[in-house]
C-alpha positions as CSV (number, residue, x, y, z in Angstrom):
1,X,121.7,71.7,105.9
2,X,123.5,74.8,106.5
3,X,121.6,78.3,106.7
4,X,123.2,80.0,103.4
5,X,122.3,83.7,102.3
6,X,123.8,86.0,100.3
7,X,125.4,89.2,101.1
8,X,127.3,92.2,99.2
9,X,129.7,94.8,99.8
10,X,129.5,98.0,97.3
11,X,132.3,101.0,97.4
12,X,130.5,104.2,97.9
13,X,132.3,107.0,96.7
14,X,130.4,109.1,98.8
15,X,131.7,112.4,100.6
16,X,134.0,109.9,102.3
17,X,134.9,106.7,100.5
18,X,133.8,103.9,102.4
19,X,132.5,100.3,102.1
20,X,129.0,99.0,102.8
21,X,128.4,95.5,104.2
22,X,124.9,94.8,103.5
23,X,123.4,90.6,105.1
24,X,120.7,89.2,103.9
25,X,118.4,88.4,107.0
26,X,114.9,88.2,107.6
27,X,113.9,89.8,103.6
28,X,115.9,92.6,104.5
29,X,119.6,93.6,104.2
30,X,121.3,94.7,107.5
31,X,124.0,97.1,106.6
32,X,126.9,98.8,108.2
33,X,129.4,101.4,106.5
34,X,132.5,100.6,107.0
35,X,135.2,103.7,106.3
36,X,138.4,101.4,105.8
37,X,137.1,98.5,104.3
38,X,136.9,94.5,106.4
39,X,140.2,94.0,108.4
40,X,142.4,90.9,107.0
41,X,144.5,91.0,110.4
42,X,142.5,89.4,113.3
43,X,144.7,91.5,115.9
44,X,142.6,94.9,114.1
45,X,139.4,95.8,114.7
46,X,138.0,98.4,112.7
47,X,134.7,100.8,113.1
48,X,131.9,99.9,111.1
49,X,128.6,102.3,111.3
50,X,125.0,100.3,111.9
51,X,122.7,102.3,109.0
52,X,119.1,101.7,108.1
53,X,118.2,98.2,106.8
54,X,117.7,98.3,102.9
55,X,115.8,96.4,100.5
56,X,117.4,93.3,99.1
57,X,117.1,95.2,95.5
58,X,120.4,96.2,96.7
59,X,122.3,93.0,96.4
60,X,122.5,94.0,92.9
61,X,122.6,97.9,93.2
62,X,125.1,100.1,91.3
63,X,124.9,103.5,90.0
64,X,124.4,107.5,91.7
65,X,122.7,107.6,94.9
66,X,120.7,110.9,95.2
67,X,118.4,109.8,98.2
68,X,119.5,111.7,101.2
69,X,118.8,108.5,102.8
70,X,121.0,106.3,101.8
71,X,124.3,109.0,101.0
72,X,124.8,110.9,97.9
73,X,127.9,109.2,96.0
74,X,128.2,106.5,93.2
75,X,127.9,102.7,94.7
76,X,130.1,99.9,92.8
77,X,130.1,96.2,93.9
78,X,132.7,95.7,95.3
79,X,132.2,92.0,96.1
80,X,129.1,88.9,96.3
81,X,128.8,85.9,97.7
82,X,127.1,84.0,100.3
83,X,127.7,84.3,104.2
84,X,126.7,81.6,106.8
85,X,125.2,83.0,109.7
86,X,126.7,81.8,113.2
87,X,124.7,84.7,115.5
88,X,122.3,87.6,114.7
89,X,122.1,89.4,117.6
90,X,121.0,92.9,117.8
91,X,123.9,93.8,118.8
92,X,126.9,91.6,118.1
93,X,126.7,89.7,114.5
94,X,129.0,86.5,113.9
95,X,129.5,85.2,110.2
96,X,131.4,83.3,107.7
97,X,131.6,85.2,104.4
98,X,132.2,83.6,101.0
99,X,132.7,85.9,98.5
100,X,134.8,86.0,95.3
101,X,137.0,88.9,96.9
102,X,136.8,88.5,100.5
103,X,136.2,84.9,102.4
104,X,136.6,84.4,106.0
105,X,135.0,84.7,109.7
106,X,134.0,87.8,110.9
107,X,132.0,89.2,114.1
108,X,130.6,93.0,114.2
109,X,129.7,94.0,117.7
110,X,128.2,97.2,118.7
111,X,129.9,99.5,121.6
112,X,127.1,100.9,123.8
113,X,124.4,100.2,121.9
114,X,125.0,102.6,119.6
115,X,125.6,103.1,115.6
116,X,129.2,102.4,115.8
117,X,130.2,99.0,115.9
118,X,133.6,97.5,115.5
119,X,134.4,94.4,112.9
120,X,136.7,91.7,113.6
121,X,138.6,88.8,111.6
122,X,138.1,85.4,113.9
123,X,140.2,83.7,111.9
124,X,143.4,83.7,110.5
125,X,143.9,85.7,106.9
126,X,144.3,83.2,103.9
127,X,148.1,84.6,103.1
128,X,150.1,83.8,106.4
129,X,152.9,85.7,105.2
130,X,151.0,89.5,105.0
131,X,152.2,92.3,107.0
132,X,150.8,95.5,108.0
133,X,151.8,98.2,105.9
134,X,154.5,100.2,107.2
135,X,154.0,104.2,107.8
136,X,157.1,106.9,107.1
137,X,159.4,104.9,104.6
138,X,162.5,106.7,104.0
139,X,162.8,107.2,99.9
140,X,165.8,105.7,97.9
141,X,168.2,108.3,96.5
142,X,169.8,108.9,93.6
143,X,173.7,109.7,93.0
144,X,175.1,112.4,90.7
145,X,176.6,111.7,87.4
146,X,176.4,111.9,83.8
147,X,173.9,110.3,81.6
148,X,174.3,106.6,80.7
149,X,174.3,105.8,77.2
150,X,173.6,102.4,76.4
151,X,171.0,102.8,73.7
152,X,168.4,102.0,76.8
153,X,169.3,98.3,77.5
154,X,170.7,98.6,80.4
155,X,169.3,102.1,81.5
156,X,165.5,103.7,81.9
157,X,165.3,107.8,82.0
158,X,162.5,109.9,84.0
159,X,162.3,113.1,84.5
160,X,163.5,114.7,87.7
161,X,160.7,116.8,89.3
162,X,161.5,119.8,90.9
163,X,158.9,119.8,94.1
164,X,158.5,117.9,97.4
165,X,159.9,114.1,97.5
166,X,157.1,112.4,99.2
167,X,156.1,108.6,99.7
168,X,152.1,107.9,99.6
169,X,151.0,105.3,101.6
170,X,147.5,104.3,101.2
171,X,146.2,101.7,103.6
172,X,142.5,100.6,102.4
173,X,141.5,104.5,102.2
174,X,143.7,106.0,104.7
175,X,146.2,108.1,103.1
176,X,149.5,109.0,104.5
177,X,152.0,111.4,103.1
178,X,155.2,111.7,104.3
179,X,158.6,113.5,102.9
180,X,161.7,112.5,102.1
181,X,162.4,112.2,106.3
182,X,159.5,110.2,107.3
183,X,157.8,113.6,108.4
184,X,153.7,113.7,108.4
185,X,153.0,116.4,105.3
186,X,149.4,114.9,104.7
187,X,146.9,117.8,106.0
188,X,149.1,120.1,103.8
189,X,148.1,118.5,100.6
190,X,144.6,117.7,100.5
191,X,144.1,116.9,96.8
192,X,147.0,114.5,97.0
193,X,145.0,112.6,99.6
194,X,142.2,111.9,97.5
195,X,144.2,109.4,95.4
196,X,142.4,106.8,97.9
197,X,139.6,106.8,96.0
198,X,141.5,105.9,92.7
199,X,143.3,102.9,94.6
200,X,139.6,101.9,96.6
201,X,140.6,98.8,98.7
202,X,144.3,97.9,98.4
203,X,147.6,98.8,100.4
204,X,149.8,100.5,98.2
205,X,153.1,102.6,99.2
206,X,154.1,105.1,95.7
207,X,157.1,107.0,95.3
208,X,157.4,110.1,93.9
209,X,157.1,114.2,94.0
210,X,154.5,116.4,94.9
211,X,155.0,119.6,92.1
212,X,152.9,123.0,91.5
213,X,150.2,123.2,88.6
214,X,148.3,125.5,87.3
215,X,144.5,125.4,87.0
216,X,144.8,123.6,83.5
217,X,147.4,121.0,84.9
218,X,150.6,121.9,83.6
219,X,153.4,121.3,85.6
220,X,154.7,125.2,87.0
221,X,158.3,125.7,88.8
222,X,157.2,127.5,92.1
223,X,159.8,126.7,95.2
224,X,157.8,129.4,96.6
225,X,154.5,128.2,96.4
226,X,155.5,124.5,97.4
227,X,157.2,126.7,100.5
228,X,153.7,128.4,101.5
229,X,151.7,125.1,101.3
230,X,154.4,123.4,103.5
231,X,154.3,126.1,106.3
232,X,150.1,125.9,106.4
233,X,148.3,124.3,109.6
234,X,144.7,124.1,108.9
235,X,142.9,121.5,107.0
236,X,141.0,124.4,105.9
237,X,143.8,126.7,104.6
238,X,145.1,123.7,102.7
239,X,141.9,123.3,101.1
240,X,141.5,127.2,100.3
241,X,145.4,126.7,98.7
242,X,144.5,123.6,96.8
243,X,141.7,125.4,95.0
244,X,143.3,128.7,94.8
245,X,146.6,129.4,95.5
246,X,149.0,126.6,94.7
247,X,147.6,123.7,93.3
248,X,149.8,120.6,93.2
249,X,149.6,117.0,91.6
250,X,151.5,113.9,92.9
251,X,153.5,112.4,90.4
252,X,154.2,108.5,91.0
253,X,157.6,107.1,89.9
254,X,157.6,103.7,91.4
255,X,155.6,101.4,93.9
256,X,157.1,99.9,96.9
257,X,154.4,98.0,98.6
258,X,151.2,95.6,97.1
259,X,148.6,94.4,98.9
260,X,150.7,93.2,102.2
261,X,153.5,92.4,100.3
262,X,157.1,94.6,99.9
263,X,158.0,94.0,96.0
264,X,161.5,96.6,96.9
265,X,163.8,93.2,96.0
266,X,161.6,93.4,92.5
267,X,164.0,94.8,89.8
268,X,163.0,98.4,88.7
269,X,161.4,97.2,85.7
270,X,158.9,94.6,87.4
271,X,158.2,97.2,89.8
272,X,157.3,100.0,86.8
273,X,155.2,97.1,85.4
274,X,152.7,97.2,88.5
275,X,153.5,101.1,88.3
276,X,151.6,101.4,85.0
277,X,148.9,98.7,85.8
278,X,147.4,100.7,88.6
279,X,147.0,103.7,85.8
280,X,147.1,106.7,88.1
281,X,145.4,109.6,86.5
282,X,143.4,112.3,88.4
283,X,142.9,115.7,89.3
284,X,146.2,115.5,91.9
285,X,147.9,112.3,90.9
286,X,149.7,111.4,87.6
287,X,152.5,108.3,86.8
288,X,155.1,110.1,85.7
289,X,156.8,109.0,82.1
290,X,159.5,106.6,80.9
291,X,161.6,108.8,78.3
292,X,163.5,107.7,75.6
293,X,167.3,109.0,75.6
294,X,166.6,111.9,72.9
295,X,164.0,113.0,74.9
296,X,165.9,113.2,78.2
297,X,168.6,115.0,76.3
298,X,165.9,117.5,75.0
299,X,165.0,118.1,79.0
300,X,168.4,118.6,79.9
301,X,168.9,121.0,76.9
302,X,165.8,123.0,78.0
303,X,167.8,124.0,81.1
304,X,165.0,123.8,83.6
305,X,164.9,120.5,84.7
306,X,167.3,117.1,85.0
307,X,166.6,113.4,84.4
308,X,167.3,110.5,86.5
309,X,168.5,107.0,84.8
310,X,167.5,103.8,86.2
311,X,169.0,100.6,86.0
312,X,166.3,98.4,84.8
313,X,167.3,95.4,86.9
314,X,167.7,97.7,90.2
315,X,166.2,97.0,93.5
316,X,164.9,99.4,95.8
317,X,167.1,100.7,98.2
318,X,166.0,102.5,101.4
319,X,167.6,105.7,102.4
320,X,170.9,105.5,100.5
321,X,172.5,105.9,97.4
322,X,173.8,103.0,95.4
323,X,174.9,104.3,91.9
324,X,171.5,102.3,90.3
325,X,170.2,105.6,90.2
326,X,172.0,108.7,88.6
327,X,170.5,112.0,88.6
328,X,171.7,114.6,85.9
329,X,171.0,118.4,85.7
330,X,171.9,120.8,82.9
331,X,175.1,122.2,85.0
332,X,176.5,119.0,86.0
333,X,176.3,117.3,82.1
């Protein structure tokens, strides 16, 4: 009869979000942190942090941690199940997991004896047809025009946000932000970055623009702020400017990437659909709204701002305009 125990992995939403991998084995639970989740792609090995060996009270552990020992930070399950064990070593660990999120072969192997240790996929992922998630994604465009008028049919209206186009790529907890050129802008918006603890484990790549706020949360037009945040090299002057200074939310218009999957060949209003599902709402990340035609005229009357209509049935289009997108301002109506 096989040897069969159980094992767990909670989200801690600790100072950084990580995952914990905790075996049963031996009437205790041997446990690594692991600060971007299991790997899906056996040609990745990712670093996973030997801790202290915990009681098995916390197969079933939720809630706020306090204990110094353990990490201050609230724990979720993330997944259960039961693991067979192939070797328990001290220092290299080889087992099969079967859990309702997560099944496969895995082996964690420690590098010179210390706390770090590195976990790898033995066998192939379930879904033969997932890719890594791509870094730098050059944003579709929009072309100038006047306002579409087909009683919304044919046409969705959003607001066009004056602030930094930027895609957000979050790769289980490792957030990239890039502009509208591919260009690395992530240390200079630190509160934007924090969205990977919204998404947890999941590959996502959003659309949208980074725009000033004030300390309530309404939206402010400052070129000139967005200018000083851009032009800052520190982590810790973008922290300072964050809390201070300029204070910026991410506004997400559409969603490129799922989970190893592309949905760009989706039409605009499947892709909106997953949009809304992931309900984006935090201190420095919103989803921005679908308007209805008398409200995009009222933007456009209000002078400060323009819209951007959508064919509903568009596809996304990488770094060039295609007409399925039409942007209008106040001066150009």
């Amino acid at each position: 009869m096989a040897d069969v125990r159980r094992f767990v992995i909670q989200q801690h939403d600790a100072t950084r979000l990580h995952w914990d991998l905790r075996l049963e084995h031996d009437g205790v639970l041997r446990s690594w942190a692991l600060p971007r989740g299991l790997p899906w792609n056996p040609k990745e090995n990712r670093l996973a942090v030997q801790t202290e060996d915990h009681g098995l009270e916390f197969l079933d552990h939720e809630g706020d941690d306090f204990d110094g020992e353990f990490g201050a930070g609230r724990s979720t399950q993330w997944d259960t199940g039961t693991y067979e064990p192939h070797k328990m070593e001290p220092e290299k660990v080889v087992v099969t997991l079967h859990g309702k999120r997560v099944s496969g072969k895995y082996s964690l192997f420690s590098m010179r004896g210390s706390r770090d240790w590195l976990i790898h996929r033995m066998d192939p992922p379930a879904d033969d047809q997932r890719v890594a998630v791509p870094i730098g994604v050059v944003p579709m465009t929009a072309t100038p025009g006047d306002v579409p008028d087909d009683g919304g049919a044919v046409w969705a209206h959003e607001r066009h946000w004056n602030g930094v186009r930027a895609i957000v790529t979050d790769d289980t907890g490792r957030v990239v932000i890039t502009d509208a050129t591919g260009a690395d802008i992530s240390l200079q918006f630190p509160e934007v970055r924090r969205i990977g603890r919204a998404i947890g484990h999941r590959e996502l790549i959003l659309d949208g623009v980074i725009v000033p706020v004030d300390t309530a949360g309404a939206v402010r037009h400052d070129r000139a702020g967005l200018a000083r945040r851009l032009r800052i090299r520190s982590d810790s002057g973008a922290r300072n400017a964050s809390r201070t200074g300029a204070p910026v939310v991410f506004v997400a218009f559409d969603v490129l990437w799922v989970d190893g999957r592309p949905i760009t060949a989706l039409p605009w209003e499947l892709r909106r659909r997953q949009l809304d599902d992931l309900r984006l709402d935090g201190p420095g990340w919103r989803t921005g709204e679908v308007l209805s035609l008398d409200e995009a005229y009222a933007i456009l009357d209000d002078g400060e701002t323009g819209i951007v209509a959508k064919r509903r049935d568009s596809i996304y289009t990488v770094n060039r305009p295609t007409g399925d997108w039409i942007r209008t301002d106040e001066t150009s109506r």
